[in-house]
Backbone as XML, in Angstrom:
<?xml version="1.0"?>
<chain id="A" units="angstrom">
  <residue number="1" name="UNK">
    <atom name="N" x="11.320" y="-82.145" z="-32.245"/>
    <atom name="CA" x="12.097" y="-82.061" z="-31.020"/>
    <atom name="C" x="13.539" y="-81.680" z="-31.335"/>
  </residue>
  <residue number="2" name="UNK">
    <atom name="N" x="14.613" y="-82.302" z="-31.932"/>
    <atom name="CA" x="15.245" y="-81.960" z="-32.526"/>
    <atom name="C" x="15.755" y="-80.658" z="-33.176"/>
  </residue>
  <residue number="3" name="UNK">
    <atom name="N" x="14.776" y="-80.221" z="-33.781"/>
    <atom name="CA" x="14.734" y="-78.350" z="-34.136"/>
    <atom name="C" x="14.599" y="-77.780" z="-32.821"/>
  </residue>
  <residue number="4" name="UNK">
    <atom name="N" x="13.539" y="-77.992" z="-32.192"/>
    <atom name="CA" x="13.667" y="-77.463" z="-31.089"/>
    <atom name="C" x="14.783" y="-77.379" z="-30.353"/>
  </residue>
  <residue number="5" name="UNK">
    <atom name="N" x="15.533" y="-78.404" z="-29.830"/>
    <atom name="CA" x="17.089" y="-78.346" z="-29.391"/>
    <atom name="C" x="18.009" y="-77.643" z="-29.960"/>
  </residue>
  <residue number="6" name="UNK">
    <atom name="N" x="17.684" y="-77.881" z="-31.389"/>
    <atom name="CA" x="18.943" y="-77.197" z="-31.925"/>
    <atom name="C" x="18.769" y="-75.591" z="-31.524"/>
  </residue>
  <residue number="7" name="UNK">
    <atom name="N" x="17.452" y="-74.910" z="-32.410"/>
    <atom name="CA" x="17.134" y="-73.647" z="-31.977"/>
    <atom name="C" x="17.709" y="-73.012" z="-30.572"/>
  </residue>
  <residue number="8" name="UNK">
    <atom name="N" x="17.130" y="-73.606" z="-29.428"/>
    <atom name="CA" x="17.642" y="-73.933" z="-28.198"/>
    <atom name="C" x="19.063" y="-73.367" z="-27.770"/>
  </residue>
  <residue number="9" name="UNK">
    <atom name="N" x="19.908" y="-74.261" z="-28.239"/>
    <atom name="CA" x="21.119" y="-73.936" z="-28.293"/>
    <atom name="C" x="21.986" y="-73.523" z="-28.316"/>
  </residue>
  <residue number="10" name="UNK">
    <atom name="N" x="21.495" y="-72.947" z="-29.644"/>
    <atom name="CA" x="22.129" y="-71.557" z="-30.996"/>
    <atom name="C" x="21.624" y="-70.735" z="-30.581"/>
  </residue>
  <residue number="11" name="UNK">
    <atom name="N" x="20.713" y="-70.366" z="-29.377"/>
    <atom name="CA" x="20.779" y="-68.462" z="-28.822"/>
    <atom name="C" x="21.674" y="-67.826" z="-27.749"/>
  </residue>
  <residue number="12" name="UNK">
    <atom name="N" x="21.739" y="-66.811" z="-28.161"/>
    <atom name="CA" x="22.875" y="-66.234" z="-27.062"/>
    <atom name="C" x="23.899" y="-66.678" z="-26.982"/>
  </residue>
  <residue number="13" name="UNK">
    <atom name="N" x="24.509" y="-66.286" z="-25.736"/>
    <atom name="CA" x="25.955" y="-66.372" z="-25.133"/>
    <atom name="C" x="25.833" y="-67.879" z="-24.337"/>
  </residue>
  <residue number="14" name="UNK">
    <atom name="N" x="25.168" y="-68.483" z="-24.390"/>
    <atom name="CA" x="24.856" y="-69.748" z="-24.280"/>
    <atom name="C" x="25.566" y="-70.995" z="-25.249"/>
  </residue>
  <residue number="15" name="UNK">
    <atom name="N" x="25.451" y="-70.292" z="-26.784"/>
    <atom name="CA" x="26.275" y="-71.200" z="-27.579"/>
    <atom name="C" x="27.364" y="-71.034" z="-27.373"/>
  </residue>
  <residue number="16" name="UNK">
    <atom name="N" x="28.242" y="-69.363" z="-27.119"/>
    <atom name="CA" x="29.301" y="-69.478" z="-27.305"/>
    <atom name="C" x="30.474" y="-70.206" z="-25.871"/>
  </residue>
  <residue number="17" name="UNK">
    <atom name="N" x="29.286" y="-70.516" z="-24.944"/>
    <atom name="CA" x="29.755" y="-70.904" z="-23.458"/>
    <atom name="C" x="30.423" y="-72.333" z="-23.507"/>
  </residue>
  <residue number="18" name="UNK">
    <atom name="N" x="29.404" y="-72.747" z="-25.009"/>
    <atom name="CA" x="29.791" y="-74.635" z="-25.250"/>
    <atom name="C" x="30.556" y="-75.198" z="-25.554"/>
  </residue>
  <residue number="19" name="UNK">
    <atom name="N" x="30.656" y="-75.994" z="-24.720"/>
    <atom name="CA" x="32.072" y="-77.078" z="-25.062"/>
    <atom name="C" x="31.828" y="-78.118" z="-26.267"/>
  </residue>
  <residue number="20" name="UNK">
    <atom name="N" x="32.581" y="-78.844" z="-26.895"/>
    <atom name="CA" x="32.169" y="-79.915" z="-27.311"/>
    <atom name="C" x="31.975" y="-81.069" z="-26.424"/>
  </residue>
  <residue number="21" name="UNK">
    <atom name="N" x="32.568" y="-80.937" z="-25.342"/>
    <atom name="CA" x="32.040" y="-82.423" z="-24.460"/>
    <atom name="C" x="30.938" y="-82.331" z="-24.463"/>
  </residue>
  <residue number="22" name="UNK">
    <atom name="N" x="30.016" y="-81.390" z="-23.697"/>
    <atom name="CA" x="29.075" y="-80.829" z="-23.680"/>
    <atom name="C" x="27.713" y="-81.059" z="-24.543"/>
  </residue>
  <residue number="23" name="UNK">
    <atom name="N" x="28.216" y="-80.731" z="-26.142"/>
    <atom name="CA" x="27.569" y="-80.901" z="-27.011"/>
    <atom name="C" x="27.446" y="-82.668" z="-27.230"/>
  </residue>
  <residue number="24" name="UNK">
    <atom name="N" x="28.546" y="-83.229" z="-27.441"/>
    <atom name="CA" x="28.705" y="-85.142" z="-27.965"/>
    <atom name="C" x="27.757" y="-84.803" z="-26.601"/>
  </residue>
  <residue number="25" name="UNK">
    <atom name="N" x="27.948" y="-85.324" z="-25.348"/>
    <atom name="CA" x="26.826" y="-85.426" z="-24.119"/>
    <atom name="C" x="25.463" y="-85.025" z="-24.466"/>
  </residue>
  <residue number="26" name="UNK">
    <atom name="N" x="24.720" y="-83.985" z="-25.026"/>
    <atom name="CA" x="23.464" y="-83.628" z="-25.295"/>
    <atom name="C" x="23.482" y="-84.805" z="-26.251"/>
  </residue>
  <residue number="27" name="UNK">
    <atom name="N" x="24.263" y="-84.839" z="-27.482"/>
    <atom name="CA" x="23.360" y="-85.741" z="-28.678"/>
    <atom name="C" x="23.564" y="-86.846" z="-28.365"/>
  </residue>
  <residue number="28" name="UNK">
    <atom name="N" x="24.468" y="-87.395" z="-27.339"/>
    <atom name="CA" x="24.826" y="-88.814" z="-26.757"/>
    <atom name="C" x="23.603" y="-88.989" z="-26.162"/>
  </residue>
  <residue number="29" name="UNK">
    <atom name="N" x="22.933" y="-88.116" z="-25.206"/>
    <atom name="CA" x="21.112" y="-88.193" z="-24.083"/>
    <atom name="C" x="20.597" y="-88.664" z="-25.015"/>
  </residue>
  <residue number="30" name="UNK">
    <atom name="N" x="20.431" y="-87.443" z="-26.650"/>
    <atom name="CA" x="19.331" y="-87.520" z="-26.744"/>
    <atom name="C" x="19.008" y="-89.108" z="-28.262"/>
  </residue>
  <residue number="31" name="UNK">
    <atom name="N" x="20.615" y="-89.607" z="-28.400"/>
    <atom name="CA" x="20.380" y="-90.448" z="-28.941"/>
    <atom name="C" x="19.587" y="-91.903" z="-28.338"/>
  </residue>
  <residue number="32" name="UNK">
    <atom name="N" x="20.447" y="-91.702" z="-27.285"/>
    <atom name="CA" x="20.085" y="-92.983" z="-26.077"/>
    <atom name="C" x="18.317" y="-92.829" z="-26.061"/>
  </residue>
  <residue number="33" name="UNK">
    <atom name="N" x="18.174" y="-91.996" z="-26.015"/>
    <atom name="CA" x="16.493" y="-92.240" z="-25.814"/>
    <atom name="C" x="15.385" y="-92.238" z="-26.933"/>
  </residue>
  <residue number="34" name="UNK">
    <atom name="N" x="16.279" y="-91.863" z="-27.969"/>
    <atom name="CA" x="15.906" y="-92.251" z="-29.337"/>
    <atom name="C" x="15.049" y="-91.183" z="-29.881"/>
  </residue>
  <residue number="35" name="UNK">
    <atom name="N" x="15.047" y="-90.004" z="-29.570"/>
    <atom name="CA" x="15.064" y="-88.940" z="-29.856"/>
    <atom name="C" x="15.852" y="-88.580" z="-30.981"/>
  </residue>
  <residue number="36" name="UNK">
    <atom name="N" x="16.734" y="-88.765" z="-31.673"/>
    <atom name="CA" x="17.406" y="-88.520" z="-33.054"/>
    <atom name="C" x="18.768" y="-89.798" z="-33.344"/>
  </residue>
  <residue number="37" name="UNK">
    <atom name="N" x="19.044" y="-90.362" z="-34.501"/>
    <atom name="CA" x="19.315" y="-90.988" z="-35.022"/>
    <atom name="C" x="20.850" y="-91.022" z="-34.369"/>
  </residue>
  <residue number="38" name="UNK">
    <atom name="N" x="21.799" y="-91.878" z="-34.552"/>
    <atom name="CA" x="23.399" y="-91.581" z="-34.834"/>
    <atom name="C" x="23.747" y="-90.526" z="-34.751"/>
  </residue>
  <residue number="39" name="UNK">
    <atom name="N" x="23.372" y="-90.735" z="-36.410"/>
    <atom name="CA" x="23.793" y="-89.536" z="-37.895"/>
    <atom name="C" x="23.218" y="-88.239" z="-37.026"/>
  </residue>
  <residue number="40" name="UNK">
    <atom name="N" x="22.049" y="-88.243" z="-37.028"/>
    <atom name="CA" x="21.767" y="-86.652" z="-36.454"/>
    <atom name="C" x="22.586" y="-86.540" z="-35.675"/>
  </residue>
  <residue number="41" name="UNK">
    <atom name="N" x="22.715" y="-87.204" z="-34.360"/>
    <atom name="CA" x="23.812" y="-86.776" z="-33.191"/>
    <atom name="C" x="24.956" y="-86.155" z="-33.978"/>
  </residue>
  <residue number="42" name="UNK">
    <atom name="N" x="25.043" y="-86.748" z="-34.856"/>
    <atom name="CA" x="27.365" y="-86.743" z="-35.276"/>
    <atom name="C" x="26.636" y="-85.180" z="-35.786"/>
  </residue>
  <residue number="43" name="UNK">
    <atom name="N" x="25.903" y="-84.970" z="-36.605"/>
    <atom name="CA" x="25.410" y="-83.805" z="-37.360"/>
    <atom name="C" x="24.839" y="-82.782" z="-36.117"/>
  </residue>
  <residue number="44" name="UNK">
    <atom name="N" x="24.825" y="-82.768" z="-35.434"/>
    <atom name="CA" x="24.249" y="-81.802" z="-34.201"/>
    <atom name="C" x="25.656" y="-81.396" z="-33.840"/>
  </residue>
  <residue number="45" name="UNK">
    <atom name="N" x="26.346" y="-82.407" z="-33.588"/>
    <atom name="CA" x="27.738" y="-81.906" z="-32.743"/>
    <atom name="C" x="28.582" y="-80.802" z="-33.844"/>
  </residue>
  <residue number="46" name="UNK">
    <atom name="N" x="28.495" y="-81.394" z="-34.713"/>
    <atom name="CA" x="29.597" y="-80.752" z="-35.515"/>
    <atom name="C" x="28.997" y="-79.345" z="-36.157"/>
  </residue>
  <residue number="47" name="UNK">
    <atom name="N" x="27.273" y="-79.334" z="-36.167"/>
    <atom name="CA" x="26.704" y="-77.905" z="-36.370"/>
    <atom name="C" x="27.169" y="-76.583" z="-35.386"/>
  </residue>
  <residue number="48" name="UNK">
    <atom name="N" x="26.767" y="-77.358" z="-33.956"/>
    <atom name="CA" x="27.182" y="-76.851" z="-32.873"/>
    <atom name="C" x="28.353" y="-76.093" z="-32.560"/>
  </residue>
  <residue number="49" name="UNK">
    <atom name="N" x="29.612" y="-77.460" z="-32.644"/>
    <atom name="CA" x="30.779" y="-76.926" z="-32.425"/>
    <atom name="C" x="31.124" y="-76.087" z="-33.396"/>
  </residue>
  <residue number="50" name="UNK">
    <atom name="N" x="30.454" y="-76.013" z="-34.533"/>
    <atom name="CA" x="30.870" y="-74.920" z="-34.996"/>
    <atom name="C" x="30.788" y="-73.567" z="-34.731"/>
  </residue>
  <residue number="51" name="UNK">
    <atom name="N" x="29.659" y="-73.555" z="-34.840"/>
    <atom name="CA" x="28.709" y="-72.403" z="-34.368"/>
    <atom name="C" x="28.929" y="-71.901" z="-32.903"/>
  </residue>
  <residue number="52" name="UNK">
    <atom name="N" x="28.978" y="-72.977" z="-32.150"/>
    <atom name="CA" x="29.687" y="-72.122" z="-30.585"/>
    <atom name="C" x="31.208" y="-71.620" z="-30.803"/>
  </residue>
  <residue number="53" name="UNK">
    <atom name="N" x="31.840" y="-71.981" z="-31.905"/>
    <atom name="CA" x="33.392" y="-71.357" z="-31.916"/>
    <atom name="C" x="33.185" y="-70.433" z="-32.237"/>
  </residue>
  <residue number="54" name="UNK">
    <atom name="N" x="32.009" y="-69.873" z="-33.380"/>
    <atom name="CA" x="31.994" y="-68.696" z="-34.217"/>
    <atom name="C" x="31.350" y="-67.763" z="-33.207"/>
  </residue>
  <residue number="55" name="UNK">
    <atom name="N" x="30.338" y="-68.084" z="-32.209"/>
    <atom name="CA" x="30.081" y="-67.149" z="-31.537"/>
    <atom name="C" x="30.858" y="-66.933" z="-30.488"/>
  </residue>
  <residue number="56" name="UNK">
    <atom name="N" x="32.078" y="-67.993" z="-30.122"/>
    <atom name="CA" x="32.790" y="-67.219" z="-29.102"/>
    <atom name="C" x="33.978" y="-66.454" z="-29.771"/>
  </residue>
  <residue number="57" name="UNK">
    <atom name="N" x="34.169" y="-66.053" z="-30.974"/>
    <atom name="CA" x="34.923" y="-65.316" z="-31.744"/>
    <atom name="C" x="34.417" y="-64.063" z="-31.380"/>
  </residue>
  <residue number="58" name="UNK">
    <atom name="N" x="32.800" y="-64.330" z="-32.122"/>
    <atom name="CA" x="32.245" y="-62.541" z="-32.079"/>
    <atom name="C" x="31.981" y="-62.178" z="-30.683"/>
  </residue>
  <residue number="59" name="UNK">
    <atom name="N" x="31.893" y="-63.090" z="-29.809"/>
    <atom name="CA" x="31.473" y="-62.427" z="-28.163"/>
    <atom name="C" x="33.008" y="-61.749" z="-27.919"/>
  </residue>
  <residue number="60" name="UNK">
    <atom name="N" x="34.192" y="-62.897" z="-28.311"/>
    <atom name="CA" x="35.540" y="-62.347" z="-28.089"/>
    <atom name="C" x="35.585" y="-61.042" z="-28.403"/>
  </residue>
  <residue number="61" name="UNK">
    <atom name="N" x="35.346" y="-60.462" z="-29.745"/>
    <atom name="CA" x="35.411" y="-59.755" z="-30.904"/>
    <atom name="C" x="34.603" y="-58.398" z="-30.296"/>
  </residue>
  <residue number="62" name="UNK">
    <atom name="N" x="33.485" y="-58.342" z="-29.664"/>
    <atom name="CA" x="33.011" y="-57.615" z="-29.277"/>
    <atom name="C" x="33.025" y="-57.255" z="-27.881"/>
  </residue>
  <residue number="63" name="UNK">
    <atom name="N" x="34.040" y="-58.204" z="-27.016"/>
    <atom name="CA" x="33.921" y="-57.080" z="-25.768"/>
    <atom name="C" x="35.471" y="-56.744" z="-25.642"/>
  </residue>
  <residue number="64" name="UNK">
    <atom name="N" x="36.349" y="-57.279" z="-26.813"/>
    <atom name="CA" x="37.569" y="-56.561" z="-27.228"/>
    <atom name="C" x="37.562" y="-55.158" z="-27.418"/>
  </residue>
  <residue number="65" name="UNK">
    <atom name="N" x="36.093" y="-54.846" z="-28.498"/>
    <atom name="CA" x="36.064" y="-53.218" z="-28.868"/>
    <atom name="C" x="35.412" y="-52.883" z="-27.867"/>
  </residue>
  <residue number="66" name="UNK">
    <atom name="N" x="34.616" y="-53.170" z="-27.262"/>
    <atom name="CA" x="33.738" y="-52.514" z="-26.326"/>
    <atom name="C" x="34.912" y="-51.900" z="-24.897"/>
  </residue>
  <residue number="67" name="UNK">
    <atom name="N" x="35.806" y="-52.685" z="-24.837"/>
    <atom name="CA" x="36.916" y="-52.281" z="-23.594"/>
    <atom name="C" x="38.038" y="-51.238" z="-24.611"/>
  </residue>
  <residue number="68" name="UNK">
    <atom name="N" x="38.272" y="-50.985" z="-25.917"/>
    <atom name="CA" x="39.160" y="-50.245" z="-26.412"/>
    <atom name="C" x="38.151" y="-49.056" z="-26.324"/>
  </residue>
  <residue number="69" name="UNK">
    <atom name="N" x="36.998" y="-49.421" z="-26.692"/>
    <atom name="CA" x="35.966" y="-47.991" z="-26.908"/>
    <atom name="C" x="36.130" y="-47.696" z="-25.102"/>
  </residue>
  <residue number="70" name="UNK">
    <atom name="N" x="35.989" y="-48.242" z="-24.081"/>
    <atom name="CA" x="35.880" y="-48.204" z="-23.337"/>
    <atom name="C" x="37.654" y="-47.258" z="-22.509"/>
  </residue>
  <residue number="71" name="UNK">
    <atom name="N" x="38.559" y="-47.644" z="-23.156"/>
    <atom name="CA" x="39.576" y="-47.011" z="-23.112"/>
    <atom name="C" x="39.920" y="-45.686" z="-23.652"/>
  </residue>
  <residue number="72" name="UNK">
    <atom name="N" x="39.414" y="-45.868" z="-24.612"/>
    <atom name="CA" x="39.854" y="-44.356" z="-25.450"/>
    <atom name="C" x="39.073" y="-43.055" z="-24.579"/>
  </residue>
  <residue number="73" name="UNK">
    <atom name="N" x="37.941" y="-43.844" z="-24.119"/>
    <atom name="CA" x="37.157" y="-42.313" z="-23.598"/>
    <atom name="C" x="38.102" y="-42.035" z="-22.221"/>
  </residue>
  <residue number="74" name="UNK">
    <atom name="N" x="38.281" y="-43.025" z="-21.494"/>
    <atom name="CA" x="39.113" y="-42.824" z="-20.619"/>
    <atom name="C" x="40.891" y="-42.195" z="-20.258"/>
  </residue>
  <residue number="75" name="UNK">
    <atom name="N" x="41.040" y="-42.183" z="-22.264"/>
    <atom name="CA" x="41.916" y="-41.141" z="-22.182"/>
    <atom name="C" x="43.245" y="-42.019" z="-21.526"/>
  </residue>
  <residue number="76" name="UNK">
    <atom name="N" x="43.397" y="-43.799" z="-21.341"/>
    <atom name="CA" x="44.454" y="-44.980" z="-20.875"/>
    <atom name="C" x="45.082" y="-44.676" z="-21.913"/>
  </residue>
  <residue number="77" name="UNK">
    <atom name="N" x="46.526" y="-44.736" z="-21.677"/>
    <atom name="CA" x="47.686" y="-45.305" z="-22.529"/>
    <atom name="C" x="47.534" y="-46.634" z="-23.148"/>
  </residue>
  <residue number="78" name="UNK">
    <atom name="N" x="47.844" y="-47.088" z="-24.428"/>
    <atom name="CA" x="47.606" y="-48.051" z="-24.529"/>
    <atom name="C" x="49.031" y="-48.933" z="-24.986"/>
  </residue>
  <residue number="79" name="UNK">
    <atom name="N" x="49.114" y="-50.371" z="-24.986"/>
    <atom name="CA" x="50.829" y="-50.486" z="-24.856"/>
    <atom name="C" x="50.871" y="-50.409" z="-25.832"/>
  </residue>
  <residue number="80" name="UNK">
    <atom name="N" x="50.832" y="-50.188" z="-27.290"/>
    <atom name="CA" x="51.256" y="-48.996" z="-28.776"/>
    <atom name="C" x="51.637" y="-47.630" z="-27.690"/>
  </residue>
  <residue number="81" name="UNK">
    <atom name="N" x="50.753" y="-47.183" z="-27.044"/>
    <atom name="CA" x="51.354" y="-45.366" z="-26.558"/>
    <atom name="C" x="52.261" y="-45.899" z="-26.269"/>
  </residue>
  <residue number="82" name="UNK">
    <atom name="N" x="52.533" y="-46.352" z="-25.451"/>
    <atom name="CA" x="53.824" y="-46.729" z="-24.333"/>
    <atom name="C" x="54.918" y="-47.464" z="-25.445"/>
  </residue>
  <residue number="83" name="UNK">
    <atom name="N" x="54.544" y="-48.174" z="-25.949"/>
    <atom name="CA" x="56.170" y="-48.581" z="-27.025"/>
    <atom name="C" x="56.346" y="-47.278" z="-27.468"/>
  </residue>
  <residue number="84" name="UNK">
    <atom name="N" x="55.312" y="-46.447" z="-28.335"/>
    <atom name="CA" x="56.132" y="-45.472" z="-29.176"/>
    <atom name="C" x="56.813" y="-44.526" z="-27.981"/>
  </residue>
  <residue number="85" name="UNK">
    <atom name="N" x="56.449" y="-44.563" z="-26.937"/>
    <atom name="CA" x="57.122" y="-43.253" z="-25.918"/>
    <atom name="C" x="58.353" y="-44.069" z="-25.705"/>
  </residue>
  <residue number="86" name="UNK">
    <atom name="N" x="58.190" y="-45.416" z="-25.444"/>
    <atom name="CA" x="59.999" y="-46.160" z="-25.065"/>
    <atom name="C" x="60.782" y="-45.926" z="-26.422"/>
  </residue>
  <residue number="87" name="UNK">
    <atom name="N" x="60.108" y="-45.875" z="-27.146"/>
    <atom name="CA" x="60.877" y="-46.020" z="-29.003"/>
    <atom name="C" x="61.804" y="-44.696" z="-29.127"/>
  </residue>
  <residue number="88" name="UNK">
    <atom name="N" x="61.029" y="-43.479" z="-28.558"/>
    <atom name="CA" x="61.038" y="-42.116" z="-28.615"/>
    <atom name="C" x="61.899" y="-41.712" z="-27.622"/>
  </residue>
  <residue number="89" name="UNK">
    <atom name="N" x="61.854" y="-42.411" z="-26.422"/>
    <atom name="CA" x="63.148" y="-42.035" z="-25.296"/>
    <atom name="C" x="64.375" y="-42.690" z="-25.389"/>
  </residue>
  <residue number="90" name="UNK">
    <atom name="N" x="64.718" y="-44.229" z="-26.101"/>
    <atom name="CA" x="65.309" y="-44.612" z="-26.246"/>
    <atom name="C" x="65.999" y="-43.991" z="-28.068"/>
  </residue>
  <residue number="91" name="UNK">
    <atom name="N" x="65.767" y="-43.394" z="-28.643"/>
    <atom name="CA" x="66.220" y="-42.614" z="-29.605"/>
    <atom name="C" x="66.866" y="-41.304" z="-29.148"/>
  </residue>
  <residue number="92" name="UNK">
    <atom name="N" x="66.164" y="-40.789" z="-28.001"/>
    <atom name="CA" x="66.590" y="-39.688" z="-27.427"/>
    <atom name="C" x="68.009" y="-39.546" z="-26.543"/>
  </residue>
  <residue number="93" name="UNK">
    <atom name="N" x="67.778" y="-40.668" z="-26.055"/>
    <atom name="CA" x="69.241" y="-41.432" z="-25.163"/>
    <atom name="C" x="70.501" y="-41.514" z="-26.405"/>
  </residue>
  <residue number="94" name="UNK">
    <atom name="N" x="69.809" y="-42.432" z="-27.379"/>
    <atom name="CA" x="71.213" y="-42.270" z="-28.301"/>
    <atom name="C" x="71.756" y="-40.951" z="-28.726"/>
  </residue>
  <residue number="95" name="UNK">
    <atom name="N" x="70.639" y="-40.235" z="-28.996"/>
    <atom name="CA" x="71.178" y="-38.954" z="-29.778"/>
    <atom name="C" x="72.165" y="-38.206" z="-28.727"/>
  </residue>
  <residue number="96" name="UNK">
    <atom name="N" x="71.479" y="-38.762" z="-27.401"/>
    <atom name="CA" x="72.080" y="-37.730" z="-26.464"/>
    <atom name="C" x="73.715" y="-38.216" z="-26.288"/>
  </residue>
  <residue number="97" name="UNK">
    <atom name="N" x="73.821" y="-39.732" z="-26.095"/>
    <atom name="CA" x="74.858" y="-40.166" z="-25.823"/>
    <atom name="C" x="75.921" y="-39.740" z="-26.943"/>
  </residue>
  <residue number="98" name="UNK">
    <atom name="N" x="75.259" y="-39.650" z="-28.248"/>
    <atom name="CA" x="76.176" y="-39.300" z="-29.746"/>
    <atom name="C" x="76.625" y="-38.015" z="-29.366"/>
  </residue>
  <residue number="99" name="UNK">
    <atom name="N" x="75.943" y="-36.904" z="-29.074"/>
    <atom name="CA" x="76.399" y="-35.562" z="-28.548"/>
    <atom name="C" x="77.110" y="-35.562" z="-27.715"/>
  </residue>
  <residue number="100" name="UNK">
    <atom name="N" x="77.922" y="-36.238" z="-26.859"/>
    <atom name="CA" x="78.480" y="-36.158" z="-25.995"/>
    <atom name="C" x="80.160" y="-36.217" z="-26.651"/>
  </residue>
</chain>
């Protein structure tokens, strides 16, 4: 049962949705009913919370590129374009003001 939960868990965008309250609450149920030990509980949570941080990194991680890939085709400025164009007009201003 236990594997089963864990398995459970650890798929999808489901892990990375999890809180740790969340998680202590599942192994808190499933201690109370004696379904896994303490120790397993403390050891579930801390598998978990790990593992839901790491997948909300790569979910982060991947719809970061997926919206830059998603930008570039679209041909958006991105705020790098836009500093180097302020960098580039504001150099232009000085030079201009020096010529004067």
């Amino acid at each position: 049962m236990f594997e089963l939960i864990k398995k459970t868990m650890l798929t999808g965008v489901g892990l990375a949705a999890m809180t740790r309250d969340k998680v202590e609450e599942l192994a808190k149920e499933l201690t109370e009913k004696g379904e896994m030990s303490e120790k397993e509980g403390k050891e579930l949570v801390d598998e978990l919370v790990k593992k839901s941080e790491k997948a909300r990194k790569d979910l982060e991680k991947r719809v970061e590129d997926t919206v830059h890939k998603v930008l570039e085709k679209m041909d958006v400025a991105t705020k790098k374009d836009i500093a180097k164009l302020k960098k580039e007009i504001k150099s232009l201003k000085q030079k201009e003001a020096a010529d004067k």
